[in-house]
N, C-alpha and C positions, 0 to 999 in steps of 0.2 A: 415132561420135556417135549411137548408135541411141536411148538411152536423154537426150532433151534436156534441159538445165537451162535451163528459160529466162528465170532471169533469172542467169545465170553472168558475170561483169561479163568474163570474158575472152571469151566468146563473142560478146558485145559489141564489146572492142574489135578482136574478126577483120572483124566487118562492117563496123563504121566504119570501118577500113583497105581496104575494098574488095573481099573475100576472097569470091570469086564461089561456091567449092567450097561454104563455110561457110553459104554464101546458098540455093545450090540444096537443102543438105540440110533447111533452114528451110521453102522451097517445097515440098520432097516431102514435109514430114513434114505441112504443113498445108495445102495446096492443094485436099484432094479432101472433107476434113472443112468447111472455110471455104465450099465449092462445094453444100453440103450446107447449112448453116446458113441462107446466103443464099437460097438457094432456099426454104428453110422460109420464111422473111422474103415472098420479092415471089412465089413460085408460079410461077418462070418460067428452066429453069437455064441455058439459052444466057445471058441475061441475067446471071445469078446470077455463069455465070463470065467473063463481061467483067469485073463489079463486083470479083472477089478477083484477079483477073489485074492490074487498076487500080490496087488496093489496093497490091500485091506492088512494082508499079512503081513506085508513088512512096513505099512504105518503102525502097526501095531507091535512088530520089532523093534522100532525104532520110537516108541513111545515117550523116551526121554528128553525127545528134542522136540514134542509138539509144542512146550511153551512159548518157543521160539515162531512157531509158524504164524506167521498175520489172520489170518482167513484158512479155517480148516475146509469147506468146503472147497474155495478156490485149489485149495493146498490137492484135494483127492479129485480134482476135474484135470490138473496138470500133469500129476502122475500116471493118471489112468491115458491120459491123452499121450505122453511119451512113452509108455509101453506102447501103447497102440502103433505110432511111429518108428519104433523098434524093430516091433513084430511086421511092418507093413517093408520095412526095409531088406529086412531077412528074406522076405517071402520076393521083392524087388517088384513090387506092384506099389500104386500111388492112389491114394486114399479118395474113393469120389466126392467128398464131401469139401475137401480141399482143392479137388478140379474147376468145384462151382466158386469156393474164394478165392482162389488165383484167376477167373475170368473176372470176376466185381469189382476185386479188393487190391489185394498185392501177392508178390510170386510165394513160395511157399515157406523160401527163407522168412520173408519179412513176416510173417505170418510167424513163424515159430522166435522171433526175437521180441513178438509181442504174446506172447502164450499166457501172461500172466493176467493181460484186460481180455482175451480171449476165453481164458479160463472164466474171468467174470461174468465175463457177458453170458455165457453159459450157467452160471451159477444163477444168474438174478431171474433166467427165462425155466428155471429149472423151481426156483423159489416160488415166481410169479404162478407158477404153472398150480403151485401146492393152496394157494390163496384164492383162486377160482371160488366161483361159486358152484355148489358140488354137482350139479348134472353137467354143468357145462367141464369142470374139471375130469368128471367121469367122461362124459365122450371123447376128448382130449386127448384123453390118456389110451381110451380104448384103439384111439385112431396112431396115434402115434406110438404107443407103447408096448399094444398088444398086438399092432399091426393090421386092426380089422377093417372091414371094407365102410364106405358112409350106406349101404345096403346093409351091410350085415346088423352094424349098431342098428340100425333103424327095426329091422326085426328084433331085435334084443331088449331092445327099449319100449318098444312096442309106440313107436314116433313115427312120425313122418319122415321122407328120405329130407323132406327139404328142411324140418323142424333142428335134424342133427347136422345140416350143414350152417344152419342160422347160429347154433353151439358153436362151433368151431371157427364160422367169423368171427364172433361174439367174443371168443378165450384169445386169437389171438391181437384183438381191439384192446384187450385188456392188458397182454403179455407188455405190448408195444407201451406202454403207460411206465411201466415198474422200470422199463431201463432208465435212465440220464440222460434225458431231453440235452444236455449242456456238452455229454460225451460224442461229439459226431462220429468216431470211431465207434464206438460201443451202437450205437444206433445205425451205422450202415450195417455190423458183423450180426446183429439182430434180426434188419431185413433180409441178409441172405439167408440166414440160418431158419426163419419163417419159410422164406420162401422156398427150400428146400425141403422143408416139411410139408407144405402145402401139396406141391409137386408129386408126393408122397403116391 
């Protein structure tokens, strides 16, 4: 199951039957991208991975209703996203990441009554990200994931500084391809969320 469908209605009814194997490869596949997002969200990743750990658990309580869910991924990018705004509200601080779409895009209402192509849009830059081709997916990941410097990769890899920045236009030339040319929403919430990365 390396390559997920997620919204496979038999993948569905493994989970809803209780299928732990089918569950952990669900976790593995999304846990450390979700651990990422959130953190984007509140600036705080201990935090960040209580919130997708929480998330995990009670999709996993509530296992009886995923047949019903459209898109499991969308489904754990939503979730994790309204803990996250939850938690950012309790705390009464406002999410940066949200400051950069409310300059772009729309205020932060509109933004959360579209949560669901939002969620998407993250899902397909998240999917995109897994299809790379694998050095350029590896520095990617290292850059945005593990949070290392384009110096540091570049000793790591044993590259040139400007070799792992050719990577990283390179993945996200490619990211920009997997969205829906046809979604002009989905493709402006794309260039911010690059570019916010980029910024990085």
């Amino acid at each position: 199951m390396t390559n997920i469908n997620w919204k496979d209605e038999e993948l569905k009814r493994m989970l809803a039957n209780g299928d732990q194997a089918v569950y952990k490869v669900i976790f593995d596949a999304k846990y450390a991208e979700l651990c990422y997002f959130a953190n984007k969200i509140i600036n705080n990743m201990p935090e960040a991975e209580d919130i997708v750990m929480d998330a995990f658990t009670r999709f996993w309580q509530q296992k009886n209703h995923i047949p019903s869910i459209k898109d499991l991924a969308a489904f754990l990018y939503t979730s994790v996203k309204n803990a996250s705004l939850d938690h950012i509200r309790k705390q009464q601080r406002k999410p940066k990441i949200f400051e950069d779409l409310d300059n772009s895009l729309y205020s932060l209402d509109e933004i959360l009554e579209g949560e669901e192509i939002y969620a998407m849009v993250l899902n397909q830059v998240y999917q995109g990200i897994e299809s790379l081709p694998d050095q350029c997916k590896k520095i990617f990941k290292m850059l945005y994931f593990e949070g290392k410097s384009t110096q540091e990769i570049a000793k790591i890899l044993n590259l040139s500084v400007q070799s792992v920045r050719n990577q990283k236009t390179r993945a996200i030339q490619l990211l920009k391809i997997k969205v829906d040319a046809t979604n002009l929403l989905s493709v402006a919430l794309l260039q911010v969320l690059l570019d916010y990365f980029q910024s990085k």
